[in-house]
N, C-alpha and C positions, 0 to 999 in steps of 0.2 A: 361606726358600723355595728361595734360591738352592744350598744346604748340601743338601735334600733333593734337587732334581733329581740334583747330583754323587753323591751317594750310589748311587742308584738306577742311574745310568750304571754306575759302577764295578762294583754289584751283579749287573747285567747281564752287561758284560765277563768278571766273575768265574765266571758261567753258564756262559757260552756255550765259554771256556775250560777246566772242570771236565767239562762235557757232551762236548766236538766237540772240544780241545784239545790241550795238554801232560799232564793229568789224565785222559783217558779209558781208558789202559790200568788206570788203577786200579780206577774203576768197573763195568768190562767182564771185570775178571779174566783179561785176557791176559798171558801170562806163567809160567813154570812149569813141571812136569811134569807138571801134570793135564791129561786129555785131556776134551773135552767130547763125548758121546755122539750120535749123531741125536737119538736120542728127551726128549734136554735135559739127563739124567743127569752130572752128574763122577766121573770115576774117580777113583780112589785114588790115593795117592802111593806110588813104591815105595820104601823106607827103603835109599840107596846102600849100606849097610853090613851091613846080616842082611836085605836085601830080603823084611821083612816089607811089605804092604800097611797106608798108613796114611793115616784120616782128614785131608781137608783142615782140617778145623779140631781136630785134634788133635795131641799131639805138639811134638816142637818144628821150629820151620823158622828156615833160613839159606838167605840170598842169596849165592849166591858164580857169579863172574864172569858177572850177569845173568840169572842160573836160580835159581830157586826150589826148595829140597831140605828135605824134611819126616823127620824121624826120631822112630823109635819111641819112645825113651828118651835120658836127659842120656848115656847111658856112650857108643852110638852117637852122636850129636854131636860129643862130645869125641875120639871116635877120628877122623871126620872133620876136624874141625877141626887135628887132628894132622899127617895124611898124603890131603887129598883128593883127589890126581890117582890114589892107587891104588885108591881108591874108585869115580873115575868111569871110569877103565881099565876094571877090573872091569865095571861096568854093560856100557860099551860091548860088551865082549866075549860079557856075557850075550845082548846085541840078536842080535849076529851070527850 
């Protein structure tokens, strides 16, 4: 009995840290370059290298330094992976 109360503590813990925690940005989908809509909608991802517009769950994605970057195809990736700062130059300069 004793084994099951601990369980169920730690099960707890495990909640409420997953929920409210270190784990929440996961579940919450904060982070990235997709923007969340009013009306509830996600945007698109824009591919830092042929800024085509691309599906969040398509494509391939890399984390590089805390931001989330989705590409159209492996040949974009790989050019990324290359040379990223003139990639994200680039973007920037698009914004401006």
């Amino acid at each position: 009995m004793e084994g099951l109360i601990t369980f169920l503590i730690f099960a707890g813990l495990f909640y409420f840290m997953m929920r409210h925690g270190c784990g929440a940005h996961m579940t919450h989908g904060h982070g990235g370059n997709e923007h969340s809509h009013d009306d509830g909608k996600v945007a698109k991802y824009i591919d830092p290298v042929c800024s085509k517009e691309v599906e969040a769950e398509q494509g391939y994605g890399k984390m590089y330094q805390g931001s989330l970057y989705r590409f159209c195809s492996k040949d974009c990736l790989d050019k990324f992976d290359v040379e990223p700062t003139r990639y994200l130059e680039k973007e920037q300069e698009e914004k401006s």
